[in-house]
N, C-alpha and C positions, 0 to 999 in steps of 0.2 A: 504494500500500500504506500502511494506516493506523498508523503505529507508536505507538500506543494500544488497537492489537488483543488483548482478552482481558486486561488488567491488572486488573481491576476486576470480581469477577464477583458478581451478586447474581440469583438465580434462584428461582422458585418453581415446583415441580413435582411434576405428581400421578400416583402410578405406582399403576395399574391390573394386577391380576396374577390368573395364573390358570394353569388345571394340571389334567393329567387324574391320575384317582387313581393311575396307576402311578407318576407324578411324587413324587406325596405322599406316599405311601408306604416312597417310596426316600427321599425327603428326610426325611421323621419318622426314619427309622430309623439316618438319619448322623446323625443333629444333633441331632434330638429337638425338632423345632417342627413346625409344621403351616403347610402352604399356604391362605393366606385366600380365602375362600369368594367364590365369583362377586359384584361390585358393592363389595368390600371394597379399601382402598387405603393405600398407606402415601402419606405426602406428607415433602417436603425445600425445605428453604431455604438460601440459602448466600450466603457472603458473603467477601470477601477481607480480612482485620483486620491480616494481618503484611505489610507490605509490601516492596520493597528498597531496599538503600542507594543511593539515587541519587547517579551521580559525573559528572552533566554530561557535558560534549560536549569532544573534543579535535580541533582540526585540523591533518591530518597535515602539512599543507606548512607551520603552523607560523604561519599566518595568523592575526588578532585572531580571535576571536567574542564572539559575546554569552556573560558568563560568568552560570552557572548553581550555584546554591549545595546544597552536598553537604549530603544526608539523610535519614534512618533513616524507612523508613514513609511512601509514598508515597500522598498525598490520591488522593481518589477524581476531583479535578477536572483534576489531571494525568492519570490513566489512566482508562478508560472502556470499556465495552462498548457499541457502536454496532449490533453484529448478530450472530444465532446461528442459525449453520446446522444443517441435518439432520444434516450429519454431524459437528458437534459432540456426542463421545461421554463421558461420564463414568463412571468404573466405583465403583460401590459396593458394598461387603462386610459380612458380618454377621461377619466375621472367620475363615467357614469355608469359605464359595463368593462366588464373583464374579462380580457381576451389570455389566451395559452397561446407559444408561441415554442416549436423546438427544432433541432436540428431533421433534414429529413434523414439522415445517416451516420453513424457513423463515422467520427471525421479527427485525423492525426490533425494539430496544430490550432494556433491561435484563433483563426475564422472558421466561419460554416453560415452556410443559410439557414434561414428559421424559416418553419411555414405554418399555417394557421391551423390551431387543431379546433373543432367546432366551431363556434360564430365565425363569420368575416367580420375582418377588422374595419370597423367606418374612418370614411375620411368626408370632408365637404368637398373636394375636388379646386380648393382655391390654389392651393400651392402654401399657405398660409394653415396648416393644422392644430395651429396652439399649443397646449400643455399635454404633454403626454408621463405617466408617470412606469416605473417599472419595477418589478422586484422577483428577486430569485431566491431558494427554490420555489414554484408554483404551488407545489405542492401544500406548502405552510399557509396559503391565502387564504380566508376565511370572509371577507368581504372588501368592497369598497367604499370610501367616502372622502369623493372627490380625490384630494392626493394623500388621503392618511389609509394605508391600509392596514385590517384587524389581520392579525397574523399571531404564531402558536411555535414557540420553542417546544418539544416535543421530550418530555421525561424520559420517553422507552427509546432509543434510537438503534435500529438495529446494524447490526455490524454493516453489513452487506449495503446499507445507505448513504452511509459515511466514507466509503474505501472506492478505490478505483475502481472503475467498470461499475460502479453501481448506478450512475446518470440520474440518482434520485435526490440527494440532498447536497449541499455545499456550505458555504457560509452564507449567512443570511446579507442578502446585498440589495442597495435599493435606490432610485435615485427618478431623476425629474429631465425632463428637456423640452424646450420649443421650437418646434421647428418653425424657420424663416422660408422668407418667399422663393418661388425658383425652383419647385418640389416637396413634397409630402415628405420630409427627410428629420430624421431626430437622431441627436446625437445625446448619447447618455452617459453623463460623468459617475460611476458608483459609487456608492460608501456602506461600508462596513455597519451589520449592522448587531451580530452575534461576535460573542467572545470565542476563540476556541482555543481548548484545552487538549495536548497531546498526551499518552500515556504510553510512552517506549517497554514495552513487554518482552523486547529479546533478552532478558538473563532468566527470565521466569521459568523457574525449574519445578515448578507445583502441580507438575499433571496438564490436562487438556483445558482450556479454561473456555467458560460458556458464557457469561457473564462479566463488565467491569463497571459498577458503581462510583461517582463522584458526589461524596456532600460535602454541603458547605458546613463549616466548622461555625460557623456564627449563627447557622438557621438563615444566612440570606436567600433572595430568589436566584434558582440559576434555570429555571424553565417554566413555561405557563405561558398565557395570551398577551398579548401586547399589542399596544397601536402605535403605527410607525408614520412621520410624515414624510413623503417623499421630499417633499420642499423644501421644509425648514429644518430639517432633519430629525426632527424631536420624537423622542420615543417615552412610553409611560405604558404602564400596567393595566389592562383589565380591568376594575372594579368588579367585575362580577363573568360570569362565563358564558352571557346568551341565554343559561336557564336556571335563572334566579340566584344559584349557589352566592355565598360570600365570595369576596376576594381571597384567602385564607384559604380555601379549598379548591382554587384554578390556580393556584400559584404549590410549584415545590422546590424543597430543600434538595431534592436527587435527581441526577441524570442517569442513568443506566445505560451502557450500550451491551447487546444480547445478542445471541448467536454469532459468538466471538469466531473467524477462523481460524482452525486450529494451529495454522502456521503462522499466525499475523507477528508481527514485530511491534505494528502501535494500532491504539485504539486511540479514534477520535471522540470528541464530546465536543457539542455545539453549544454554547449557554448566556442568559441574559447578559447584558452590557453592565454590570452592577459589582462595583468593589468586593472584595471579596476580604472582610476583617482580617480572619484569624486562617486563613489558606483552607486548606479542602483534605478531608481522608479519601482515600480510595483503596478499595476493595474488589478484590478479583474473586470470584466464583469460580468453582473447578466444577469437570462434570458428573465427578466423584463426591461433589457434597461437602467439599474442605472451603474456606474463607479466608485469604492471607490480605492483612490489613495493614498500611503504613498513614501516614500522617505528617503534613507538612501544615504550620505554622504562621506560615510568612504570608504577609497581606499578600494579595492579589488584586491589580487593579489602581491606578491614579484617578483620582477625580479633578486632580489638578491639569494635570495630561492635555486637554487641548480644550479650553474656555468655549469656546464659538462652537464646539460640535453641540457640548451637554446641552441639555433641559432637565427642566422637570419631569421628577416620575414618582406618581404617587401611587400608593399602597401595596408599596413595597416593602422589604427590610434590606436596607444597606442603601447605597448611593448611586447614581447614575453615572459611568466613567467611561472615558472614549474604550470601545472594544480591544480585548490583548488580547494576544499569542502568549501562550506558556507550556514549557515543554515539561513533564516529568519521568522520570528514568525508575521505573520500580525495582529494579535491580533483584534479587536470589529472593527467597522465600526464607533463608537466613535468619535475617532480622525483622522479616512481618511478625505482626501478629494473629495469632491464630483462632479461623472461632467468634468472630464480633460480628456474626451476621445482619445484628439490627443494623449496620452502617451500611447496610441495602436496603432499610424500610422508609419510607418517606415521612416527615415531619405529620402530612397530613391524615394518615392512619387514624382512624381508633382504635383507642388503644383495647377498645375490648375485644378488636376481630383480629387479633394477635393467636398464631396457633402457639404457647410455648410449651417446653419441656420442665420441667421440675422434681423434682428430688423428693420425696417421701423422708422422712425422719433423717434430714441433711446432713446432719452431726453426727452420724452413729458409724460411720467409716473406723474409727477405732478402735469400737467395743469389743470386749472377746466373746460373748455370750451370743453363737447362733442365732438365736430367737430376737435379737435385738438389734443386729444388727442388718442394716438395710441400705446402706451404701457401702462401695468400696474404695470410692474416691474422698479425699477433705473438701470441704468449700472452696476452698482454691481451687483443687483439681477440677469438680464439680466445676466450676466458673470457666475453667480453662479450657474444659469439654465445650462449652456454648451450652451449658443449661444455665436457667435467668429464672424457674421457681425453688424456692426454700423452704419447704415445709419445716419450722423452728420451734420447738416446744420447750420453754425455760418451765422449771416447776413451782410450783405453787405450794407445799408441803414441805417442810423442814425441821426436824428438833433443833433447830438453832436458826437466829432469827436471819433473813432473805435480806441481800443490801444489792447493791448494781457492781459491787466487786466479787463480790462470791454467786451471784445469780447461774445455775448451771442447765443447759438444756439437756434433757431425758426423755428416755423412751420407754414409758411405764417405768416401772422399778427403777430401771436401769440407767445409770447416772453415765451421759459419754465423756465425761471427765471435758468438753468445751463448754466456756462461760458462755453465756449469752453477747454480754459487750462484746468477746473476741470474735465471733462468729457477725456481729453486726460489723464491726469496725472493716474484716475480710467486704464482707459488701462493698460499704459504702469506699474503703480504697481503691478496688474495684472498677466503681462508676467514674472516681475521680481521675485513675488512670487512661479509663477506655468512655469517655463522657458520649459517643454512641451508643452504649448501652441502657436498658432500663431493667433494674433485679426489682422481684417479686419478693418478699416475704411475707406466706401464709403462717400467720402466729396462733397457738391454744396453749394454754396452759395443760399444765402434766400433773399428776399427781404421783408422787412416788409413796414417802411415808413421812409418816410425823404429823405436825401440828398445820392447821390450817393459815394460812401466810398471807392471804389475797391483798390485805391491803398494802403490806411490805411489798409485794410482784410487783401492784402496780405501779409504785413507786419506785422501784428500779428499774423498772421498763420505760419509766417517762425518763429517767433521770438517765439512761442511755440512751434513748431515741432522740432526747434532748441536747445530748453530748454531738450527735451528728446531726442536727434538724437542716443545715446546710447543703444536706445532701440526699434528706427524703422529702416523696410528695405531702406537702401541706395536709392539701384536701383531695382527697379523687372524688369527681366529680361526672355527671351523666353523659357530658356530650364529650369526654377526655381524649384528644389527641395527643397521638405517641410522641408529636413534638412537645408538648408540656411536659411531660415525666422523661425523657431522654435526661442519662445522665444524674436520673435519680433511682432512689430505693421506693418502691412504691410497699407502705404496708397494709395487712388486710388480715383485722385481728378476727379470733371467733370471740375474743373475751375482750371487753371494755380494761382499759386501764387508766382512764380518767380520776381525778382527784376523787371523785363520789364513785367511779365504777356503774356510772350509768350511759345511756347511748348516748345520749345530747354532750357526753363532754369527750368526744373524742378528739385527739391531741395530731395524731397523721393520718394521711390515707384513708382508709374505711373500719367501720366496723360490720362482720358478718351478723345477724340476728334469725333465730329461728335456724339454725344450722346443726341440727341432733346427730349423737353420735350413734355411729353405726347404722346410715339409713342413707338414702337417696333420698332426695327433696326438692321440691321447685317452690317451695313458699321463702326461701330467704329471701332478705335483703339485707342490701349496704348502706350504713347510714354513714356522712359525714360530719364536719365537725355543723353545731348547733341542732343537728338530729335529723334533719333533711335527709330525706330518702335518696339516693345515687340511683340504683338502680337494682331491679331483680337479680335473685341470684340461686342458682342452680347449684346442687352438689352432688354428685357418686363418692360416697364416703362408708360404704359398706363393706366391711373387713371381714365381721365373724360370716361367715360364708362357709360352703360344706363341699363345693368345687368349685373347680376354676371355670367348667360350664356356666355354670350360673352367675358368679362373677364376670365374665366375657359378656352375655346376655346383658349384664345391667350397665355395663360401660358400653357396649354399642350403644344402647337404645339414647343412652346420655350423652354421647358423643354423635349420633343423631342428631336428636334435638339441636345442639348446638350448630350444627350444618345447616342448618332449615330455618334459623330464627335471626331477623336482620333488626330485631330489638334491640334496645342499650339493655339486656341483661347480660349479667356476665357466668360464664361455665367453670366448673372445676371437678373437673374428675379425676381419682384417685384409682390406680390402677392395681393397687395393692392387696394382699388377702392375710388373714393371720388365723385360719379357724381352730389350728390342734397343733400343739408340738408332738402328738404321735401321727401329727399328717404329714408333717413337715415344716420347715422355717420359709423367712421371708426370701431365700434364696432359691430352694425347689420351688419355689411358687410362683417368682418371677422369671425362671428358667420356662416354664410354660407361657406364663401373661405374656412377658414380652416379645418374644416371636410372634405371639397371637397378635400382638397392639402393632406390633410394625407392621404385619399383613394387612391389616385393618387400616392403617394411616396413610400406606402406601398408594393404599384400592381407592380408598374416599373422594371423590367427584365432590370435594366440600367448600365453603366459601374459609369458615373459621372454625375449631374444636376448642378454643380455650387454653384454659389453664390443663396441663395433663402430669398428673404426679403419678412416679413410678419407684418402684424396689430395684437399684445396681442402673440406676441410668446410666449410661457411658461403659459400663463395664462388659467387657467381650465374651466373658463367661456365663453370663447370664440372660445373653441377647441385648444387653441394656445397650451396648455401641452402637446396633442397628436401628435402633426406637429412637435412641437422641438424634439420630441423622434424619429419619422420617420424618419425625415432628416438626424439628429446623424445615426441611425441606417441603411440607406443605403450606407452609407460608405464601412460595413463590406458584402455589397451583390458584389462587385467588388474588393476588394483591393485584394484577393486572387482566383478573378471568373476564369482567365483560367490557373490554374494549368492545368499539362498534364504528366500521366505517359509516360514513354518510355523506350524504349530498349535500353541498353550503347551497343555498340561495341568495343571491343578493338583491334586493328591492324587487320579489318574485321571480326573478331570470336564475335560469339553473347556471351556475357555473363551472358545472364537471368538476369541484373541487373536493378530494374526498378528505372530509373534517374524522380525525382519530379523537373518539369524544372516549375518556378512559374512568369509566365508572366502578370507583371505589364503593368496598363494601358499607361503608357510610354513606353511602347515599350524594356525595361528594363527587364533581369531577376535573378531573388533572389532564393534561392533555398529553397523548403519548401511543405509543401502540404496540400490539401483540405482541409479550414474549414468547 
C-alpha cells in the first residue's frame, strides 16, 4: 500500500452530458438553467494548493528514527498521485443538485477523464457557469446546501478503502471555482479536509491481524458528520445526525480500520481536522482473538498552524486545526500491551450492552482448600487475561472487631488471606495505568464466623472506596455511556454500605436490591446514590444445583433474555455450581460449564449477554482460556451488527449516495460500516 495514495490531485476532465426533454424540463423549472445540447461539454481541472501540517513519524517503542521536519503545505514531490481508478468518484455541485463524476478506466498517472455517472450535469450554455463547488471521496456526500456540503468521517473504514486499488476513499478534499467566459470551464484549487493518520505495521510479529483501532486519549472527535464549506473553507460538526439523535451519539472517540491484509505494512485512518490533546492508543486485533496495545502521549495537531484556514466548530470536544499527517511505527509486540480490548469500544456504547467476562470469587487463586477455591489466576493475572468482572466478597463476621486495614475477602468459611483494600487498590492501579479500560466490581458480603460486624464492613468499605473515589464511578446511572466510566472502577454492591446501611445512601456506583441468594431473578434493581432507581436488573445466581444440565438450562434461558432485550436493564449471570463436595468442587464443574459456555457464546447470533461470571476464567485446564476469548470476542458480533446502506436524498432528488447509517445497540447512531 502506497502511502502517497491521492495527496496530490491534478486532473483534467471532460464531462459529456445529456438528457431526455423530461429531464430538462424538470430541471429548467427547479433551477432555471437548461441541459446542454447533444456534443456540448463542461470541462474541470483540479488541483490540490492547501496542503497539511506535516508532523513526521513517531516510534512507538521509542526507538531512534530518521527525524522529519514539521510543515504547513505539503510539496507535490512528497505526495503524488500514481493511479486513478474507475471507481474513483468525485461529486460536483452547481450548489443545487449533485452530480458523480469518475474516471471511465483505469488510468496510470496524474490525468484521466471523468464522465457522468446518473444525472447530466446542467450548464446554461453562456460560457459564463458561475460557482461550481467539488468534493472527494463521493462516497462521504450526504447532501447539498448551496457550497456547504453534509459529509461523514466514517468510524469503521475498511482496509480495502483506504489502500491502493481500492478507488473508494482518499483524503477528504474539497474546494470551489468559477468559471469565466470563453467556455463552460472550472478550474479547482483543493484543500484538505480530513486529518490522516499512518500506522507502519511491518515489525508486527502478533499473528494475522484483522483489525486496527485508533482512540483518542482525551475523548476528542476523530469521526462522525460534519458540514464543510467549499468557499470559505469552514468546517463544524453535526449537531444532531438527520434523525433526531444528540450530537454525542453521531460523533466518536474511535476509528477502526477492518479486514486488515494480511501482508499490509501500514494501515491508514482518515479523521476529523480536530487537535488531538493527549495523542491517541492504538490497538491491533489479531484473528486469533489477542489485543496488542501501545500509546502515544504527544499532542497531535496545531490550532495555531495556519489562522485563515480555521473556523469555528461547534459541538465538539477539542479544537478545530488545519488537517496533519502523522506517521506511527508500532514496532514488535514486545513492548505492547496485552488484552485492553475496551481501547476498541467506542466512547458512545452503553455501557450496559457490554458483553464482559468476570471472575466468580476473584480472590480465591491462593487458597488451598479444593472447595474454595475458584480461580487460578490473582487479580492481576485475572486483569492481564482481559477479564474487567470481580466478583469480591470482604466478610462481615469476625471475633475481632472489622477496620479497612485488616478487612479480608472470603469465600464462605474460607479466608483467601487478600485484604479487601489490596484487591481494590490492584483495580483501581489498573485503570490508572490502562485509563481504556472500565473494571466491574460485583461486591456481597460473606459470612465466615464470629460476631456480626455490619456496621464496622461498612465503614471500611466507604473508608477504602473513599481512599480511591478518584478512580471509581460516582453514580451509574440509566442512560450510562462507556465513555463516562472509561478509566474507572464501576461498583455494584448487593449490600448497602452507607452511613445508615440503607439504599438512599449509596456512596459509588449502584446498589443491587431484591437480588436472593441462590435463585435467578428478574425483579432486581439498581438504585443510585439518593435512591433513584438506575435500572432493572436480572440475575442467574443459582449454585446449589444437582447438575450441570440444569444449571446450562438456566444460564441459556438468562443469557437469552439478555440477547433479546434493548432495555436499560442490566444482566449478570453467574456460571458457577457448588451442589456437593461428594459431587465435586468448583473445578470439575467448570471443567464441564465452560466448554459448555464457550459453545454457547461462540453460537449466539446476540446483540449483548452482560455481565458473565465464571469458575478458572483464563485458565486452560479448565476450559476457562477458551470462554474469556469468547466472551471478549462477542462484543465485536454487535457493536457494528446493524449497519444499513441507504439512499441520501437531497431536496427529494435521489443522489445514488449510499449513507452507512451505523446503528448502535443504544439506539444511537455513528457513522461507519460493516465489519
Amino acid at each position: 500500500m502506497k502511502a502517497n495514495k491521492y495527496f496530490y490531485l491534478l486532473a483534467a476532465a471532460a464531462l459529456t452530458a445529456s438528457a431526455c426533454s423530461s429531464d430538462k424540463d424538470q430541471l429548467d423549472e427547479a433551477i432555471g438553467k437548461v441541459v446542454p445540447q447533444e456534443g456540448e461539454a463542461m470541462t474541470f481541472a483540479a488541483k490540490t494548493v492547501d496542503g497539511m501540517e506535516y508532523l513526521g513519524e513517531e516510534d512507538l517503542d521509542g526507538q531512534s528514527s530518521a527525524a522529519k521536519p514539521r510543515k504547513i503545505g505539503v510539496s507535490p514531490s512528497d505526495f503524488s498521485i500514481s493511479h486513478w481508478y474507475i471507481n474513483d468518484k468525485i461529486s460536483i455541485s452547481d450548489g443545487t443538485l449533485n452530480y458523480t463524476f469518475s474516471p471511465s478506466e483505469d488510468k496510470e498517472g496524474p490525468a484521466c477523464s471523468f464522465s457522468t455517472s446518473g444525472n447530466s450535469f446542467v450548464t446554461d450554455g453562456t460560457g459564463d457557469e458561475g460557482t461550481f463547488y467539488a468534493f472527494y471521496p463521493q462516497e462521504a456526500v450526504l447532501s447539498w446546501n448551496g457550497p456547504t456540503v453534509t459529509t461523514m468521517i466514517w468510524t469503521e473504514q475498511l482496509y480495502s478503502e483506504n489502500a491502493e486499488q481500492s478507488g473508494i476513499l482518499g483524503p477528504y478534499i474539497a474546494a470551489s471555482a468559477t468559471t469565466t467566459g470563453g467556455g463552460a470551464n472550472a478550474s479547482f484549487d483543493f484543500g484538505h479536509i480530513c486529518s490522516v493518520i499512518d500506522v507502519d505495521l511491518s515489525s508486527f510479529d502478533g499473528g494475522t491481524i484483522q483489525s486496527v483501532s485508533l482512540l483518542s486519549n482525551s475523548g476528542a472527535s476523530l469521526a462522525g458528520r460534519m458540514l464543510y464549506n467549499c468557499s470559505t473553507k469552514a468546517a463544524s460538526l453535526v449537531n444532531n445526525d438527520g434523525g433526531g439523535y444528540a450530537a454525542q451519539n453521531c460523533i466518536s472517540n474511535l476509528v477502526t480500520v477492518s479486514n486488515v491484509n494480511a501482508a499490509t505494512a501500514t494501515v491508514r485512518f482518515y479523521v476529523l481536522p480536530i487537535t488531538q490533546e493527549s495523542g491517541f492508543t492504538i490497538t491491533v486485533r489479531t484473528t486469533d482473538g489477542n489485543f496488542f496495545t501501545k500509546r502515544s502521549t504527544t499532542k497531535v495537531g496545531n490550532t495555531a498552524a495556519n489562522a485563515d484556514y480555521l473556523a469555528s466548530m461547534s459541538n465538539q470536544s477539542g479544537s478545530l486545526c488545519l488537517p496533519f499527517y502523522k506517521k506511527y511505527k508500532f514496532g514488535n509486540t514486545s513492548t505492547a500491551t496485552k488484552n485492553l480490548w475496551m481501547a476498541t469500544i467506542p466512547n458512545n456504547l452503553r455501557l450496559r450492552q457490554l458483553t464482559v467476562p468476570g471472575a466468580h470469587n476473584a480472590a480465591t487463586s491462593g487458597v488451598s482448600s479444593s472447595a474454595s477455591k475458584c480461580q487460578s489466576e490473582t487479580i492481576s493475572g485475572l486483569l492481564a487475561n482481559g477479564v474487567r468482572g470481580f466478583d469480591l466478597r470482604p466478610r462481615y463476621t469476625s471475633s475481632s472487631g472489622i477496620t479497612a486495614d485488616n478487612l479480608l475477602i472470603c469465600h464462605g468459611l474460607t479466608t483467601t488471606d487478600v485484604l479487601f483494600k489490596d484487591a481494590v487498590a490492584d483495580l483501581v492501579n489498573f485503570v490508572k495505568a490502562n485509563p481504556s479500560e472500565v473494571i466491574f466490581i460485583n461486591m456481597q458480603k460473606e459470612k465466615t464466623s464470629g460476631t456480626d460486624r455490619s456496621a464496622e464492613w461498612r465503614t471500611a468499605v466507604r473508608t477504602i472506596f473513599q481512599g480511591q473515589a478518584d478512580y471509581l464511578l460516582p453514580s451509574l446511572e440509566e442512560y450510562q455511556n462507556f465513555g463516562a466510566a472509561r478509566g474507572k472502577v464501576v461498583v455494584i454492591s448487593k449490600n448497602p454500605y452507607g452511613t445508615e446501611g440503607v439504599y438512599n445512601d449509596i456512596v459509588y456506583g449502584g446498589i443491587i436490591q431484591n437480588w436472593g441468594d441462590n435463585t435467578s431473578t428478574e425483579g432486581a434493581y439498581i438504585y443510585k446514590a439518593g435512591g433513584s432507581n438506575v435500572a432493572s436488573a436480572s440475575v442467574e445466581d443459582t449454585y446449589d444445583i444437582t447438575s450441570t444440565s440444569n444449571k446450562q438450562s438456566l444460564v441459556s434461558t438468562m443469557l437469552g433474555k439478555a440477547a433479546n432485550d434493548n432495555s436499560t436493564r442490566f444482566y449478570f449471570t453467574w456460571n458457577n455450581m457448588a451442589y456437593s463436595l461428594l459431587s465435586g468442587n468448583p473445578s470439575d464443574w467448570a471443567a464441564t460449564m465452560n466448554p459448555w459456555l464457550t459453545n454457547y457464546v461462540n453460537n449466539a447470533q446476540a446483540d449483548r449477554l452482560g455481565l458473565i461470571y465464571a469458575d478458572f476464567i483464563g485458565s486452560t485446564s479448565n476450559g476457562g482460556a477458551a470462554l474469556l476469548k469468547a466472551i471478549i470476542q462477542h462484543n465485536y458480533k454487535y457493536v457494528y451488527k446493524n449497519r444499513t446502506r441507504n439512499t441520501a436524498a437531497a431536496g427529494g432528488t435521489d443522489t445514488g449516495v449510499d449513507v452507512a447509517g451505523d446503528e448502535y445497540a443504544d439506539d444511537s447512531e455513528v457513522f461507519a460500516k460493516q465489519r
